[in-house]
N, C-alpha and C positions, 0 to 999 in steps of 0.2 A: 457064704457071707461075703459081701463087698468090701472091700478095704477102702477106706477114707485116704484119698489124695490127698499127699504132703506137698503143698505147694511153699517155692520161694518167690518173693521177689526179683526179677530179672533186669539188672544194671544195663542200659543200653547208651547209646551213642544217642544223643537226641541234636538232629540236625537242625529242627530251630530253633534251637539255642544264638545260633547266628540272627537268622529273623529278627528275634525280643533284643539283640543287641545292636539292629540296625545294619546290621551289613548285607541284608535281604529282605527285600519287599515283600515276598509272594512268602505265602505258609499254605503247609500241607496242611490238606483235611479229609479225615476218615468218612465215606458215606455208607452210611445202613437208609434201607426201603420198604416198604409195605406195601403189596398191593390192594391188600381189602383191608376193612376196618378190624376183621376176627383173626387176619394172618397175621403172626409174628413177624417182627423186623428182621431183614436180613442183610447181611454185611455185600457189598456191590464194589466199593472199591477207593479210590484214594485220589483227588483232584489239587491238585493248587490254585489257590488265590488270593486275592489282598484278605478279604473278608468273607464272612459266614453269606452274605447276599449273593455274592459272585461265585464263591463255592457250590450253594444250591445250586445256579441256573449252568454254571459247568456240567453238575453233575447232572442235572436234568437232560441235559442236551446230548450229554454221555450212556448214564445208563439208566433213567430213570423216568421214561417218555410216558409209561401208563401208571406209574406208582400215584395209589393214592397219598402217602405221606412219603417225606424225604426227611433224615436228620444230617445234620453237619455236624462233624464234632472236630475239635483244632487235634492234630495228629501229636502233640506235644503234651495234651490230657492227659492222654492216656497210659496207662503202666501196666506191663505185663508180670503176671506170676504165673509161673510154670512149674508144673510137678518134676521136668528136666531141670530145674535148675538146684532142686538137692541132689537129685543123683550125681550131677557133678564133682558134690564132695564137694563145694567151697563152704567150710568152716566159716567165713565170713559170712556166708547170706541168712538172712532172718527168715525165721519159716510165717509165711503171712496167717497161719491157724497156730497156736501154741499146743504142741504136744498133748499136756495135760488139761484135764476137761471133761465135761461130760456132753453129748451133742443129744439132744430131744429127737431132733429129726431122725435119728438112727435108733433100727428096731431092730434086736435079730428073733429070728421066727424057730 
């Protein structure tokens, strides 16, 4: 049987926090890519710029020269939950799935 990942929320340092308060122009931005229309997006890598316009054509120019789709996403969105971050044992962090429950998706055979 598969054990169900306990994941938590993982508190990080978020560097544009500076950016949204003016003290830096340029923001990172996360690029995932697709090459055919049936392939899943794949993560490619991490560009700066003022905006989602100039982030695209960075990234293009970087690593995304035959991808038929490119997305931008602001590096600041995003929030990570990690299964390492309960093992840690910080009592403080919220488990992003509650404990108790019951999950449909889960069958045992």
């Amino acid at each position: 049987m598969v054990e169900k990942a306990r994941r938590a929320r993982v508190e990080e340092s978020r560097p544009d926090a500076e950016a949204e308060s003016g003290a830096d122009a340029d923001r990172e931005w996360e690029i995932l890519a697709r090459e055919g229309a049936d392939d899943p997006p794949r993560y490619v890598g991490t560009v700066r710029a003022e905006d989602a316009a100039a982030a695209h054509e960075e990234a293009t120019r970087l690593f995304c020269w035959y991808d038929r789709e490119v997305w931008v996403c602001p590096a600041g969105a995003i929030r990570r939950f990690s299964a390492d971050a309960d093992d840690a044992g910080d009592s403080e962090s919220e488990l992003a799935v509650p404990e108790s429950g019951s999950e449909g998706r889960t069958h045992e055979l």
